[in-house]
C-alpha positions in Angstrom: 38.9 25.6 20.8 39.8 27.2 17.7 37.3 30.1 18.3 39.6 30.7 22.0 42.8 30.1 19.7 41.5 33.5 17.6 40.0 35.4 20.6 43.4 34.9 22.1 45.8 36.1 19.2 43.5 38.9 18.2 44.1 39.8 21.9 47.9 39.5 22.1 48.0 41.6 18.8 45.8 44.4 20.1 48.4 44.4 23.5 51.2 44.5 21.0 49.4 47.4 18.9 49.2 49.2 22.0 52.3 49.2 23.3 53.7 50.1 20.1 51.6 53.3 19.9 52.1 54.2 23.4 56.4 53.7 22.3 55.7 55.8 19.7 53.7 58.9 21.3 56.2 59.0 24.1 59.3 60.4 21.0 61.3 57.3 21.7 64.2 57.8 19.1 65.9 55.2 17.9 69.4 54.0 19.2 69.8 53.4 23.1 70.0 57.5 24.0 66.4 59.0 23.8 66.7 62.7 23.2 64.0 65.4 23.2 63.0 68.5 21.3 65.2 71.6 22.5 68.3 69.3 23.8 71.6 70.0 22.5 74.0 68.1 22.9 77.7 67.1 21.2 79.4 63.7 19.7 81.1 62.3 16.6 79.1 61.2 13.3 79.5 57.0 13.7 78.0 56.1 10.2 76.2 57.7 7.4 73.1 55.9 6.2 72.4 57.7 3.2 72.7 61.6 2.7 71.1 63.5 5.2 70.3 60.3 7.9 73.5 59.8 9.9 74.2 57.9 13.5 75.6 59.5 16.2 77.8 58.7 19.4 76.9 61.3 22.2 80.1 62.7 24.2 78.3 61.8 27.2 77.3 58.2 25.9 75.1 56.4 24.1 74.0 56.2 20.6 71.1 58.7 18.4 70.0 58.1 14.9 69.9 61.7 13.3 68.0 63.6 10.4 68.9 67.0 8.9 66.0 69.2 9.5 65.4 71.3 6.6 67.1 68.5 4.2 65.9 65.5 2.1 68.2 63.8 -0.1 67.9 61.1 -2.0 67.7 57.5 -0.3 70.9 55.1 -1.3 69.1 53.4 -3.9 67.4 56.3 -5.7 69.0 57.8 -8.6 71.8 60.4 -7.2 71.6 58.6 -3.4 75.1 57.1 -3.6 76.3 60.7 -4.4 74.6 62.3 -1.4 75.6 59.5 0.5 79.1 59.6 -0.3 79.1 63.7 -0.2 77.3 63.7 3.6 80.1 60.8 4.8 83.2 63.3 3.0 81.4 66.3 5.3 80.5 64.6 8.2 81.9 61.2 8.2 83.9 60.5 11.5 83.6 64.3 12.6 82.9 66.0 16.2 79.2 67.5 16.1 77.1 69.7 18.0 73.5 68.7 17.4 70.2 70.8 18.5 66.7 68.7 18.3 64.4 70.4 16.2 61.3 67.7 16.7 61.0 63.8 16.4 59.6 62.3 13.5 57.2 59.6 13.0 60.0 57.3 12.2 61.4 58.3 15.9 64.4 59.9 14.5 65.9 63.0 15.5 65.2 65.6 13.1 67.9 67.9 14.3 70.4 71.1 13.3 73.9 69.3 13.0 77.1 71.9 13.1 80.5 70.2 12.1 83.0 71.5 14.5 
């Protein structure tokens, strides 16, 4: 019993495992509007996460967690985050963007060019 108890969780782990990887490889982003490398597309900056990881609200709906290409601040509770944070949210905080997918990262963000308009 307890050896079928073991079998079956090491199973149901493994299936799990799997379908995380094959989520992954497929460049799901995160939030509920999957983009693709090459897309452009325009919306408004809904939140700033820290300085150059921001959430956006496509024009023609649905939600995309972005990353600057090219740009790596420091996270919130580094030393300097809360400044980078606070100068990305002054910049693009609330503002119309047009955004061009560079790739997806490993973390299934959008790494992406952002242009404030």
């Amino acid at each position: 019993m307890h050896n079928a108890l073991r079998r079956s969780t090491g199973i149901l782990l493994g299936a799990l495992l799997l379908a995380f990887a094959a989520t992954s490889a497929s460049g799901q982003t995160q939030g509920d509007a999957p983009v693709e490398p090459g897309q452009t597309f325009t919306g408004r900056t809904l939140e700033v996460t820290d300085g150059d990881t921001f959430g956006v609200r496509r024009s023609i709906g649905g939600t995309v967690t972005i990353r600057l290409h090219g740009v790596d601040t420091p996270e919130s509770s580094q030393p300097y985050g809360t400044a980078a944070t606070r100068a990305a949210r002054r910049y693009v905080g609330g503002k119309d963007v047009r955004v061009t997918v560079e790739e997806i990262c490993h973390y299934g963000r959008a790494v992406v060019r952002l242009e404030v308009k």
